[in-house]
Structures are given as structure tokens and as C-alpha cells.
FIZAGU-979344 format. One record per residue (C-alpha): x, y, z; residue in three letters. Coordinates in nm, 2 decimals, m for minus. Example, Ala and Ser with C-alpha at 12.3 -4.5 7.8 and 13.67 -1.06 7.14 Angstrom:
<drenkols>
{px=1.23, py=m0.45, pz=0.78, residuo=Ala}
{px=1.37, py=m0.11, pz=0.71, residuo=Ser}
</drenkols>
This chain:
<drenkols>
{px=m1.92, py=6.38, pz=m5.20, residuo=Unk}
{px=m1.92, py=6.22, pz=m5.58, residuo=Unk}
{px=m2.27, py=6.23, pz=m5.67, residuo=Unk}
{px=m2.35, py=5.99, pz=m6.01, residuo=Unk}
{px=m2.45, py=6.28, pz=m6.23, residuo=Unk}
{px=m2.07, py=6.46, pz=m6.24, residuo=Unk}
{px=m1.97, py=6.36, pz=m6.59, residuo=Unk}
{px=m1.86, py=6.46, pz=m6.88, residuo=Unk}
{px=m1.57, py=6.70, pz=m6.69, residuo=Unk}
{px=m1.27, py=6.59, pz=m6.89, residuo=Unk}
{px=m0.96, py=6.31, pz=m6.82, residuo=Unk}
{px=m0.77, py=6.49, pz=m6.52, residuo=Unk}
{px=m1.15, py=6.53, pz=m6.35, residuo=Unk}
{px=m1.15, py=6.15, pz=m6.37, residuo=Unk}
{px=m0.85, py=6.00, pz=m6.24, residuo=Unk}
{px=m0.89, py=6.22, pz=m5.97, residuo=Unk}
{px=m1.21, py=6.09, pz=m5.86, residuo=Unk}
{px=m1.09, py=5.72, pz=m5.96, residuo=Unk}
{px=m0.76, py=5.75, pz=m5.73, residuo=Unk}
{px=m1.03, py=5.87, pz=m5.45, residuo=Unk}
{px=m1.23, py=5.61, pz=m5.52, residuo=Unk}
{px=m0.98, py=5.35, pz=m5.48, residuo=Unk}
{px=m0.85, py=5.51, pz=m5.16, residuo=Unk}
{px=m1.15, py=5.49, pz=m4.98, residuo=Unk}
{px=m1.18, py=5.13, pz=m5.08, residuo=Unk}
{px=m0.83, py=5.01, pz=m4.94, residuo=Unk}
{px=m0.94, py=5.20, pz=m4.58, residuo=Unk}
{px=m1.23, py=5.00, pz=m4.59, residuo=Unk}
{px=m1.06, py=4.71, pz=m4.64, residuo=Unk}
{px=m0.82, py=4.76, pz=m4.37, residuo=Unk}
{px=m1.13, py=4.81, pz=m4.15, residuo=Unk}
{px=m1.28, py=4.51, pz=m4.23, residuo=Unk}
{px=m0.97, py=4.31, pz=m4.13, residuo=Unk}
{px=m0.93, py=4.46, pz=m3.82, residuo=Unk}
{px=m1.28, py=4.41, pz=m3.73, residuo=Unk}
{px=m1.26, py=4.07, pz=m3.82, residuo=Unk}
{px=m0.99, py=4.00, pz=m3.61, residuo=Unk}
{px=m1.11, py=4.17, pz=m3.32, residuo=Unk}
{px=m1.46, py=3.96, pz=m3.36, residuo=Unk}
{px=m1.24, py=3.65, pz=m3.36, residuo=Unk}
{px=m1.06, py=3.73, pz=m3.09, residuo=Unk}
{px=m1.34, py=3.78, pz=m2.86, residuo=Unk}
{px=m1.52, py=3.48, pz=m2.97, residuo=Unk}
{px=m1.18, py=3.28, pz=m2.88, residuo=Unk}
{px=m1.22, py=3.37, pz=m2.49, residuo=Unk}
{px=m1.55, py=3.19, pz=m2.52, residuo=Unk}
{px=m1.64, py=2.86, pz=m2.32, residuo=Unk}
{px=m1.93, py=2.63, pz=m2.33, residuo=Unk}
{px=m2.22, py=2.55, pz=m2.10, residuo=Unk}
{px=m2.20, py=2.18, pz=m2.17, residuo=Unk}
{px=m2.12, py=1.85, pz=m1.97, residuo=Unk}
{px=m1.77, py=1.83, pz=m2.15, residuo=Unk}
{px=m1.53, py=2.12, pz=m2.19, residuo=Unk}
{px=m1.21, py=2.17, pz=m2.34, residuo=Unk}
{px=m0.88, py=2.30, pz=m2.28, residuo=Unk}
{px=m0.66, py=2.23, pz=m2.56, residuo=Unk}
{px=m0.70, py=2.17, pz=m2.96, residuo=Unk}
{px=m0.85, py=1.86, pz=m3.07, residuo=Unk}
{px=m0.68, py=1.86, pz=m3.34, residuo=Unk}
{px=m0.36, py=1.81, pz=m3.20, residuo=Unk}
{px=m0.15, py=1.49, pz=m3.05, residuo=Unk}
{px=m0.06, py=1.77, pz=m2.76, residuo=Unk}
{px=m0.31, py=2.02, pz=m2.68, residuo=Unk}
{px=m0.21, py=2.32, pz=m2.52, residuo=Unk}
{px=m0.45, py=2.54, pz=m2.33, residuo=Unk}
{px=m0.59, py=2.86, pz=m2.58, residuo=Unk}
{px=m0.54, py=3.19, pz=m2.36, residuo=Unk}
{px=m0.84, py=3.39, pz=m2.27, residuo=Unk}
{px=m0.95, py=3.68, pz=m2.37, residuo=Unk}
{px=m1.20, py=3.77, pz=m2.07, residuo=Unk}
{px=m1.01, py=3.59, pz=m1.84, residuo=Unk}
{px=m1.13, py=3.58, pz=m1.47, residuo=Unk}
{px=m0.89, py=3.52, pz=m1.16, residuo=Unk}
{px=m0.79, py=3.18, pz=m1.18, residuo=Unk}
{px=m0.46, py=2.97, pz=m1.07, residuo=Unk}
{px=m0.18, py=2.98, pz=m1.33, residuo=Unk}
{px=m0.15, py=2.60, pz=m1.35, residuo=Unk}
{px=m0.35, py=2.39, pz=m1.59, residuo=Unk}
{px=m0.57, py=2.16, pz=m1.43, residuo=Unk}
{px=m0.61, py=1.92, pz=m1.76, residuo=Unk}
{px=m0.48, py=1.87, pz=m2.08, residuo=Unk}
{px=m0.80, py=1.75, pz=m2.37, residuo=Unk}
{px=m1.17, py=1.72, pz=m2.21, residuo=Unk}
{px=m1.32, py=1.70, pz=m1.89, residuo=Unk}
{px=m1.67, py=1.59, pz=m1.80, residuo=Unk}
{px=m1.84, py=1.55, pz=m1.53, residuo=Unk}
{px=m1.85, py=1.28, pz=m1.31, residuo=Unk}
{px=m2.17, py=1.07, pz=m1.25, residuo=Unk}
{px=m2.35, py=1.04, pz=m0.94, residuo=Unk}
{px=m2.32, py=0.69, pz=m0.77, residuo=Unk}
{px=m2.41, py=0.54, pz=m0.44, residuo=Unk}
{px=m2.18, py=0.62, pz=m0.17, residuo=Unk}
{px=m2.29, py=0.26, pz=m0.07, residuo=Unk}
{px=m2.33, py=0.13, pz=0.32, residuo=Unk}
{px=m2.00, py=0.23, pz=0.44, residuo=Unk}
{px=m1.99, py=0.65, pz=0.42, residuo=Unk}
{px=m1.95, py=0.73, pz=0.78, residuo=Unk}
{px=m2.08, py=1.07, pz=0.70, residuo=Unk}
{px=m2.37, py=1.06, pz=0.87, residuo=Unk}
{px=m2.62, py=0.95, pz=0.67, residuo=Unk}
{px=m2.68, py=0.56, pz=0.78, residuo=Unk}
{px=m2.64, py=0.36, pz=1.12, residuo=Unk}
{px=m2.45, py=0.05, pz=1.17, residuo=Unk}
{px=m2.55, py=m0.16, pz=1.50, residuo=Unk}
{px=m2.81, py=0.13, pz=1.53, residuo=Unk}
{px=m2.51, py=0.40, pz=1.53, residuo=Unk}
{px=m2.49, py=0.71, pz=1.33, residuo=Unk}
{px=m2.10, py=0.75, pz=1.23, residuo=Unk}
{px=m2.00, py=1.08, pz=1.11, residuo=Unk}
{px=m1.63, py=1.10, pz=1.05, residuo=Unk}
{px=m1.71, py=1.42, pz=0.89, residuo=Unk}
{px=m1.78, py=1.62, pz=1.25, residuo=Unk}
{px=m1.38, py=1.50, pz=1.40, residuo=Unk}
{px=m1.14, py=1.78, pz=1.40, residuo=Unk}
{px=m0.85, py=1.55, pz=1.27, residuo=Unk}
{px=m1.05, py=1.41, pz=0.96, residuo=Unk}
{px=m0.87, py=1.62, pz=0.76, residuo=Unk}
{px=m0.52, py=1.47, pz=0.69, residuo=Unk}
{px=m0.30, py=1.34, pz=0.39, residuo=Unk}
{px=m0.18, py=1.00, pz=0.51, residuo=Unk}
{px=m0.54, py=0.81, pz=0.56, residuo=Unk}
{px=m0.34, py=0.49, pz=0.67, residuo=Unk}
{px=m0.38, py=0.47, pz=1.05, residuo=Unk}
{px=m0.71, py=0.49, pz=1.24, residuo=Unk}
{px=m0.78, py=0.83, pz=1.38, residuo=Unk}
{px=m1.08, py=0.83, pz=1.61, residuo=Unk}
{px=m1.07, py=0.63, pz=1.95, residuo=Unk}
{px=m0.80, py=0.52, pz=2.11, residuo=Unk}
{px=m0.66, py=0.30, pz=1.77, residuo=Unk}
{px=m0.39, py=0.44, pz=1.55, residuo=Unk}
{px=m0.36, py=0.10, pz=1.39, residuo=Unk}
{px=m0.16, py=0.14, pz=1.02, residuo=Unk}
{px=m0.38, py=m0.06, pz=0.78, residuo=Unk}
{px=m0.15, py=m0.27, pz=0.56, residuo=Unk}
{px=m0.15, py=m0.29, pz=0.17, residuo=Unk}
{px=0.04, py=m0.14, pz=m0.10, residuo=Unk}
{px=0.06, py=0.22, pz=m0.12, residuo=Unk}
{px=m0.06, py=0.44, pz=m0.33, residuo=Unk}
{px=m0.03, py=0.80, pz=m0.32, residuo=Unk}
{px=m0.33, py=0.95, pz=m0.53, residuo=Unk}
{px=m0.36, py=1.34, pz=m0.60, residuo=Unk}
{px=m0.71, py=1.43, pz=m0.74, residuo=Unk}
{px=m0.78, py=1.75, pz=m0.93, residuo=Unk}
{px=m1.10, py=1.88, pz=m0.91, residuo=Unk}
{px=m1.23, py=2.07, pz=m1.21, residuo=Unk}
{px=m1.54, py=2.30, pz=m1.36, residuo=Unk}
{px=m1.66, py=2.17, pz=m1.67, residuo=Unk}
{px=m1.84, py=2.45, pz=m1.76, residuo=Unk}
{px=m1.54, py=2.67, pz=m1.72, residuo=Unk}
{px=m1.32, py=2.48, pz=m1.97, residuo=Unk}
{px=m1.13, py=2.24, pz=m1.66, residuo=Unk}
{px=m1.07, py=2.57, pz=m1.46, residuo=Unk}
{px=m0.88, py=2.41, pz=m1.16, residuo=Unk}
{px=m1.16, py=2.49, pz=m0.82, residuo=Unk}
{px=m0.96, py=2.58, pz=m0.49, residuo=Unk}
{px=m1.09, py=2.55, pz=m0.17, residuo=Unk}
{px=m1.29, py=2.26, pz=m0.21, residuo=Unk}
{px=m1.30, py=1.94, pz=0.01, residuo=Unk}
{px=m1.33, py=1.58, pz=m0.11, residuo=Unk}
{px=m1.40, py=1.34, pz=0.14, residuo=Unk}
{px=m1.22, py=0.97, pz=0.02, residuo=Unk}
{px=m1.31, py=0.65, pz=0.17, residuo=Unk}
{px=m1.23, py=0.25, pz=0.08, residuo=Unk}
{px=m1.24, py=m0.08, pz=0.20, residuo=Unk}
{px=m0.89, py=m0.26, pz=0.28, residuo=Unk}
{px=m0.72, py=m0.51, pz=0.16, residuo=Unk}
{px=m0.92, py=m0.77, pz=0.29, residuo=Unk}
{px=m1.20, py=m0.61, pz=0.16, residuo=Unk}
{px=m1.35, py=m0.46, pz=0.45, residuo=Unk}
{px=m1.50, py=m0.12, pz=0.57, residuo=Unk}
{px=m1.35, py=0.07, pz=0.92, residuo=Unk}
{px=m1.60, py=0.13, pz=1.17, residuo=Unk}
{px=m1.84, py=m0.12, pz=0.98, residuo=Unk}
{px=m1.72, py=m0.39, pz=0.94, residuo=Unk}
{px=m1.43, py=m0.28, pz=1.16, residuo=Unk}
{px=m1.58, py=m0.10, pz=1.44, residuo=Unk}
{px=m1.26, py=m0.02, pz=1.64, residuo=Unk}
{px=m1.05, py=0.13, pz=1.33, residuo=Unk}
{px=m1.15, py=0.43, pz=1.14, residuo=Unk}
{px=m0.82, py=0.42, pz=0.92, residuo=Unk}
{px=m0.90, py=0.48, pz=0.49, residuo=Unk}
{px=m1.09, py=0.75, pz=0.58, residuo=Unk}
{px=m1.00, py=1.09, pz=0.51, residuo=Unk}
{px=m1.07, py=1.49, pz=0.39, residuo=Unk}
{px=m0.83, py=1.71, pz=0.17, residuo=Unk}
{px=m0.88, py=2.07, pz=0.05, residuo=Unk}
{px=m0.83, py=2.13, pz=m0.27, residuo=Unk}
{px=m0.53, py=2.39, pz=m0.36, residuo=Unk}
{px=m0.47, py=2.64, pz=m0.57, residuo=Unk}
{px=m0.44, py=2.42, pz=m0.87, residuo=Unk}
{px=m0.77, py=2.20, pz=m0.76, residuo=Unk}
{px=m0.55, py=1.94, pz=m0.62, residuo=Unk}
{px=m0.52, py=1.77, pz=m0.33, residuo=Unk}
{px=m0.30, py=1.45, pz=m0.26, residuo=Unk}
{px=m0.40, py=1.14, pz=m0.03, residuo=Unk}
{px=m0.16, py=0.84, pz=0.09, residuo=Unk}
{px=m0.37, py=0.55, pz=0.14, residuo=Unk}
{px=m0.32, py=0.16, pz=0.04, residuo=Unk}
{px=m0.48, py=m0.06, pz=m0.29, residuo=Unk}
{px=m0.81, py=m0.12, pz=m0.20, residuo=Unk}
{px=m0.91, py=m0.51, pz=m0.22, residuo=Unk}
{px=m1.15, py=m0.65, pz=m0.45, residuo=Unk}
{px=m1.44, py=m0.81, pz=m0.23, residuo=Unk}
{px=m1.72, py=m1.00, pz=m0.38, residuo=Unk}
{px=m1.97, py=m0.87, pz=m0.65, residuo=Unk}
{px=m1.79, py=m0.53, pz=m0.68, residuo=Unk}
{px=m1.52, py=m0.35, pz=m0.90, residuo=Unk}
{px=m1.24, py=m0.30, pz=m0.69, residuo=Unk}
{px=m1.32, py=0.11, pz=m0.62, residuo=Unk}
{px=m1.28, py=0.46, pz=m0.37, residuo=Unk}
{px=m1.58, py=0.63, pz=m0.26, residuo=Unk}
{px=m1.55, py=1.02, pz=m0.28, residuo=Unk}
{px=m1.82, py=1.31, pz=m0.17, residuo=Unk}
{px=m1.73, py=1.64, pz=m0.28, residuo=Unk}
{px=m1.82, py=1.96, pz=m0.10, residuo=Unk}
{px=m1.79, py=2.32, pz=m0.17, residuo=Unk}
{px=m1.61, py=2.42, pz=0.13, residuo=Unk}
{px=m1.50, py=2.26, pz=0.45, residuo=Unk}
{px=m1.76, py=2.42, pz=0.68, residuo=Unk}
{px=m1.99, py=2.26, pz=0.44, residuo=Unk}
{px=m1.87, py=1.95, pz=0.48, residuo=Unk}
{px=m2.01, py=1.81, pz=0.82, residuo=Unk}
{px=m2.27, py=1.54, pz=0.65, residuo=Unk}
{px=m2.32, py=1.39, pz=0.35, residuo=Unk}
{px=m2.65, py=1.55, pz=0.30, residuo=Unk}
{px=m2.45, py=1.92, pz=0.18, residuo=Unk}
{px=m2.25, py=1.70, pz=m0.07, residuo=Unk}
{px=m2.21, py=1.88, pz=m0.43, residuo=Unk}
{px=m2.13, py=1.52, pz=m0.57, residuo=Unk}
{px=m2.12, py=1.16, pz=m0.45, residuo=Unk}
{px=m1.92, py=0.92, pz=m0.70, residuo=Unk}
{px=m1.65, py=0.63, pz=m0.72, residuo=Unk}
{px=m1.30, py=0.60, pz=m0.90, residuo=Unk}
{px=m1.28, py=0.27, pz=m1.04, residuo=Unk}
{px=m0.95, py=0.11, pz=m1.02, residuo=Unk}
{px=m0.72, py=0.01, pz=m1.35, residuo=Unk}
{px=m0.75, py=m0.30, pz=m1.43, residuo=Unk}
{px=m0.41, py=m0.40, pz=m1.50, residuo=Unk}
{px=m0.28, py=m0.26, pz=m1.15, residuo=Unk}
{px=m0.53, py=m0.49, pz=m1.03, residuo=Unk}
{px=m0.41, py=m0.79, pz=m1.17, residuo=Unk}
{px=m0.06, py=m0.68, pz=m1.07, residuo=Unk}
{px=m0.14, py=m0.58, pz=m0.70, residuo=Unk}
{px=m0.34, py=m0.90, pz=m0.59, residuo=Unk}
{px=m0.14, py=m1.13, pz=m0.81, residuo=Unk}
{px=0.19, py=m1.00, pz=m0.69, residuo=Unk}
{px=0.15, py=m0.85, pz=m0.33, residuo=Unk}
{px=0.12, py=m1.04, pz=0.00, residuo=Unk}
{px=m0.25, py=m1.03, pz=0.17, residuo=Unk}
{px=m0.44, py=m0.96, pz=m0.13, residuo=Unk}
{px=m0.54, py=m1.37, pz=m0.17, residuo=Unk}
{px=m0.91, py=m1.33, pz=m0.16, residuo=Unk}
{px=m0.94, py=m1.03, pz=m0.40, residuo=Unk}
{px=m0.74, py=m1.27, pz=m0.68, residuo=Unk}
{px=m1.04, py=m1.48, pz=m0.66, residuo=Unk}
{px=m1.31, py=m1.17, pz=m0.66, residuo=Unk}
{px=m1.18, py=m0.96, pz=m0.94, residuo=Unk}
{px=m1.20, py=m1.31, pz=m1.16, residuo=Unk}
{px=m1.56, py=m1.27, pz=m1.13, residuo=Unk}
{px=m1.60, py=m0.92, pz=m1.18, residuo=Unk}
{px=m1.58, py=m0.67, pz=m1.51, residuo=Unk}
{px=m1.66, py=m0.34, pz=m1.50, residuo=Unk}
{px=m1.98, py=m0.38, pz=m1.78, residuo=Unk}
{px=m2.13, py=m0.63, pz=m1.48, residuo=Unk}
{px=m2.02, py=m0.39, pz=m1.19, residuo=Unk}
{px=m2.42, py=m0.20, pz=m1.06, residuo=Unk}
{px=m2.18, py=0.09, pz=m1.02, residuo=Unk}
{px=m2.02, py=0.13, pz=m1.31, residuo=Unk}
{px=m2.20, py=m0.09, pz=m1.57, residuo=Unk}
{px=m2.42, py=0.18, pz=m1.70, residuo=Unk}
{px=m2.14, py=0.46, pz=m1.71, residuo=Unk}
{px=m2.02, py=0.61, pz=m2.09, residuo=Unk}
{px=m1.71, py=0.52, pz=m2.22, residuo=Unk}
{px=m1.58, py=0.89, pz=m2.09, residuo=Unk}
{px=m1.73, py=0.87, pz=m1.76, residuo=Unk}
{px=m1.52, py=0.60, pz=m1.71, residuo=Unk}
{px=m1.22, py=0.68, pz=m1.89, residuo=Unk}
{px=m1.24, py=0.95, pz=m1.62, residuo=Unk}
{px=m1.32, py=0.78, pz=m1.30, residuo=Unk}
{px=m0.99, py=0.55, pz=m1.39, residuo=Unk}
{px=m0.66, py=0.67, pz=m1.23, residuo=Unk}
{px=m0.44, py=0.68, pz=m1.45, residuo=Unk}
{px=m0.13, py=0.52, pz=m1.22, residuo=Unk}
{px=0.23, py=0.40, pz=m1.25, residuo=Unk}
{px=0.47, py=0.21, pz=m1.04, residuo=Unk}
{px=0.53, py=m0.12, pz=m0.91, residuo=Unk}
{px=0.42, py=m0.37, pz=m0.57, residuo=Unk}
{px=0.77, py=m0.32, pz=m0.39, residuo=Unk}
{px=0.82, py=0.08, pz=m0.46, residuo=Unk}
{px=0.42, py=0.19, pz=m0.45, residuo=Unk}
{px=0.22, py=0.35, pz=m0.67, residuo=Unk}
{px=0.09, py=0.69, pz=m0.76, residuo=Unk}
{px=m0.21, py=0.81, pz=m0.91, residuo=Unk}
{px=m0.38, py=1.07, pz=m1.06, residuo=Unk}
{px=m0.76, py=1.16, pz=m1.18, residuo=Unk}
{px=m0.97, py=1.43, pz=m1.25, residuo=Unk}
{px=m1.29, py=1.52, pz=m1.09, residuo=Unk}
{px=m1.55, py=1.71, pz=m1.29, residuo=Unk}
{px=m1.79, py=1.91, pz=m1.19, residuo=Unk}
{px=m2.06, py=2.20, pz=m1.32, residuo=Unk}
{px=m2.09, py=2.52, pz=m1.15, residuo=Unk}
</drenkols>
């Protein structure tokens, strides 16, 4: 060890402390840097506890998801690409038929049949209906997400969808003998799950729009009550304007959606500008060939 009094001990006595000196600097140096990446590494496999996450660089025109470093067991696929947040609560309205409201002094509860859960939500499935309801399809695939995971996908899920039809009206409400646009998926291994149903029609004093519950497991999901979250998707407004301009039966939703924007909607008025961004559907296609849709779901764990 060089203490501060050895002096005086001649040329050769002092490079060699000098070329020691300088050695010992570079190793620190070295472990400094390697430290420091280390630090920055583990800072990297971070996430938030917030209402909005992130998957990708915001930087960047095309995010890509940043690897973790602590990863846990999760599916492969990414479930989003940019931000996610999580979805309000809204009304599931007078129409749920999950048990948690009477119509003509009955309690219907779609959520206790054995055959509720199914892809294609066309046809009726309760009684001794199987009417197809008729409309232009659309084949929407959900992904349900946890925001405070950055958008990890959630498997196992199940989201309960439900909407009026193209006239507008509710099965086993207003309809009593149909229980068609009603329907339960479970999620996937990538959060997904995929429904075929119609356009819903635009009936008076509301966006046009598809009721959804969420719950965290099938066995859970035998009343609205156990629901993790109740919300809406609000349809895009140009596919609106397409569909009931340019498809047969939608007449009386032309007239509705000309008195209705989403700022006046008592659903969606009050939402933020991301909220709603993410309780559109993003969709594509056409009135002859259907549509599909996509839209992510957000919730915190």
C-alpha cells in the first residue's frame, strides 16, 4: 500500500508507483462500466404501476416490444403495439341478461346456459329458437390486456359481449323469444378471443355500441355481480355511415346516428381522448364481403 509520505526515493521508485497508479485506475474504470451496464439493464425489465403502460419506444413510428429482464411466464405473442389503458366502467345498461335486472318481472341470466359460450353469436341459443339475426357481419377478436404489466396478453379470461340488432333492439327484452347477439369467449393464450356477430344498429339517443363484462375465469362468470369490468366499444364512425347508408335493413339507424355524436353520447361523452381511442375497433372491409375488427381491452391486476 503507497502511503503519502514515501518520497524522495529516486526516478525508477517513481515511475513504478506512477505505472501502478495508473493500473489501478483503468480496473476501476472497467468496473464502473460494467456496473453501470448491469444497473441499466435491470432497470430496463422494469414496468409501471400506472393506468397506461407501454410496450414499445415512443419515440419510434414502429415500436417494438423491449425484452425483459425479470421476465415471468407469459405467451410469446405481443398483445399490443404503443399504450394501453384501461378501459372505463360504463353501464351495462337494461339489456345484460346476466342476472342482474328483470324484464316482465323475469330475471334472465344467459350467463348460467351451458351453450353461452360460442364464437358465432348470430342465431338464438336458448328455447326452442335458433333464428339467425340478419345484418352485416363482422367478425371482431378482442385482446384483453394488463396495464400494469406493460399490455401482458391475460389467458383464461372470459368476456361476455352483448348488442342490439339491426333494428335496434335487445333479444330476450325487447325480443323475448330470441336470445341471438349474446355470447361468452375465453380468452387464449395471446388474450384473444374472436366473436362473429352482425353491425349493431343505431337506435335513438345512443352511439351505436357492444356491451362487454369481463370476468376472471369462466366459473366466475355466472352473474354480473363477479364481473372484473363492465364497459362498451363504441363503433367507428365512418363504418357507421357506410353500414346504414349502404346496407339493406339498417333505414332507421340512418336517421338515429344523424342525431347522435359521441361528445353528446351519456356513455361516452365524458370519456378521455384515449379511453376512446381504445374502446373504438379499429375495422376494415366493406357491406357485401363483411367486416373485421379488432380492440383492446385493458385492465389492472
Amino acid at each position: 500500500m503507497q502511503h503519502f509520505d514515501d518520497h524522495d526515493l529516486g526516478l525508477a521508485h517513481d515511475l513504478k508507483a506512477m505505472e501502478q497508479l495508473a493500473s489501478r485506475r483503468r480496473a476501476l474504470g472497467w468496473f464502473a462500466s460494467a456496473s453501470g451496464a448491469a444497473l441499466l439493464a435491470a432497470c430496463d425489465g422494469g414496468s409501471g404501476s400506472g393506468t397506461t403502460a407501454s410496450t414499445g419506444s415512443t419515440g419510434s413510428a414502429t415500436p417494438t416490444p423491449t425484452p425483459s429482464a425479470t421476465a415471468t411466464p407469459t405467451p410469446t405473442a405481443t398483445a399490443t403495439s404503443g399504450t394501453c389503458v384501461v378501459d372505463p366502467t360504463e353501464t351495462n345498461g337494461p339489456y345484460p341478461a346476466d342476472g342482474t335486472n328483470t324484464s316482465s318481472g323475469i330475471t334472465s341470466n344467459v350467463l348460467t346456459a351451458a351453450n353461452v359460450v360460442r364464437s358465432d353469436i348470430r342465431s338464438s341459443f336458448l328455447g326452442s329458437s335458433t333464428a339467425t339475426a340478419a345484418g352485416v357481419q363482422v367478425v371482431l377478436t378482442l385482446t384483453l390486456v394488463d396495464v400494469n404489466a406493460a399490455c401482458a396478453p391475460l389467458a383464461g379470461y372470459a368476456i361476455y359481449i352483448w348488442h342490439c340488432d339491426r333494428d335496434g333492439k335487445y333479444s330476450l327484452y325487447d325480443l323475448p323469444a330470441e336470445s341471438y347477439l349474446r355470447g361468452v369467449g375465453v380468452t387464449d393464450s395471446n388474450g384473444q378471443v374472436t366473436f362473429t356477430t352482425i353491425f349493431p344498429g343505431c337506435y335513438s339517443g345512443r352511439w351505436p355500441h357492444i356491451h362487454f363484462e369481463i370476468f376472471s375465469s369462466v366459473a366466475n362468470a355466472t352473474g354480473g355481480r363477479y364481473a372484473t369490468l363492465v364497459s362498451q366499444l363504441a363503433m367507428p364512425s365512418a363504418a357507421c355511415s357506410t353500414v346504414y347508408n349502404g346496407a339493406s335493413g339498417y333505414t332507421t339507424s340512418v336517421r338515429n346516428f344523424a342525431s347522435i355524436s359521441l361528445n353528446s353520447d351519456n356513455v361516452f361523452g365524458d370519456n378521455s381522448s384515449a379511453q376512446i381511442a381504445q374502446q373504438t375497433p379499429v375495422m376494415s372491409g366493406s357491406v357485401t364481403a363483411g367486416y373485421t375488427a379488432t380492440a383492446v381491452i385493458g385492465i389492472a391486476r
